[in-house]
C-alpha positions in Angstrom: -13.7 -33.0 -16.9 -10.1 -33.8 -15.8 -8.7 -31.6 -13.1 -5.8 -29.1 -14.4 -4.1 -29.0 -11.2 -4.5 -25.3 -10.4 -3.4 -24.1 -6.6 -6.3 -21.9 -6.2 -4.5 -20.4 -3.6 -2.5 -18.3 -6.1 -5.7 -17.1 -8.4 -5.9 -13.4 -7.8 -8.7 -11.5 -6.6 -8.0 -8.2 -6.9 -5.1 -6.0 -8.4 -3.2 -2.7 -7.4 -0.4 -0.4 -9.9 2.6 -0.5 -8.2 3.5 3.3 -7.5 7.1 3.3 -7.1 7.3 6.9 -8.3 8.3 8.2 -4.7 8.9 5.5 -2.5 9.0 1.3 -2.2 5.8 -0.1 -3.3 4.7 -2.5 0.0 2.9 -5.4 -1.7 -0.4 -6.2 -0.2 -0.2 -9.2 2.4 -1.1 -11.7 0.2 0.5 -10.6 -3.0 1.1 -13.9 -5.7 2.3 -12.0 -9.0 3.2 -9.1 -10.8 2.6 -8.3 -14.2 5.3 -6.1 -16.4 4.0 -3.2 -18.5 7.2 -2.4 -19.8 10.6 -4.7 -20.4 13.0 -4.0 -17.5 15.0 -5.0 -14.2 13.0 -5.6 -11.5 14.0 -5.0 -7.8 12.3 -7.2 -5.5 11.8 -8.2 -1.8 9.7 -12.1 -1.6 7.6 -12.9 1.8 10.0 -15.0 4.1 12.6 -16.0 1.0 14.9 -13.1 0.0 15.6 -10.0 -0.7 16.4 -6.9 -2.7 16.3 -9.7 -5.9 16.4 -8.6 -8.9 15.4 -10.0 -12.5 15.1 -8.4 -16.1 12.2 -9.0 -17.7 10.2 -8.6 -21.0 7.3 -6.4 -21.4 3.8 -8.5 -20.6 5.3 -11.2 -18.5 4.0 -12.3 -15.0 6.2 -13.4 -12.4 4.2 -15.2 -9.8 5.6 -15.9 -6.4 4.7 -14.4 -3.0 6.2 -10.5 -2.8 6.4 -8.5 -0.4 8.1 -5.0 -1.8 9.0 -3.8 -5.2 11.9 -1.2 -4.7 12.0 1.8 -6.3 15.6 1.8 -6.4 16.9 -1.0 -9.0 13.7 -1.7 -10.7 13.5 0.3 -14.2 10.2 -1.9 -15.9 6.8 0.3 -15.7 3.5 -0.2 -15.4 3.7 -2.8 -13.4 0.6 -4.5 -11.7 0.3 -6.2 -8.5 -2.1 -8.8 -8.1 -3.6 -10.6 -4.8 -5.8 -12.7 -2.7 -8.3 -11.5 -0.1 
């Protein structure tokens, strides 16, 4: 079988909601996507790259990358999902 060329580093093993009712969601240390419930901006921080950046996006698309915060302030998607490596 021919290799697909997959970084295995960023297949997820786990997944958190980001709560961002009340405060910044802090992504987990090794955070490589989020997944949007809901079309909207989202505010976001990446590990060692940038931040407060923020991007509109459809409902049901993942962003993958290495995050570090999702701000409450500036991000209007919902139900979004964070999703990491151990």
């Amino acid at each position: 079988m021919a290799e697909l060329g997959i970084d295995n580093a960023l297949i997820p093993d786990g997944s958190v909601a980001v709560d961002i009712t009340s405060t910044d969601h802090t992504c987990h240390a090794r955070c490589v996507a989020l997944e949007i419930g809901g079309a909207g901006d989202v505010k976001y921080d990446m590990a060692g790259e940038g931040t407060g950046l923020t991007l509109t996006v459809p409902a049901g698309k993942t962003l993958v990358g290495r995050f570090s915060k999702v701000h409450k302030t500036g991000t209007t998607a919902t139900n979004i999902m964070e999703f990491y490596r151990k």
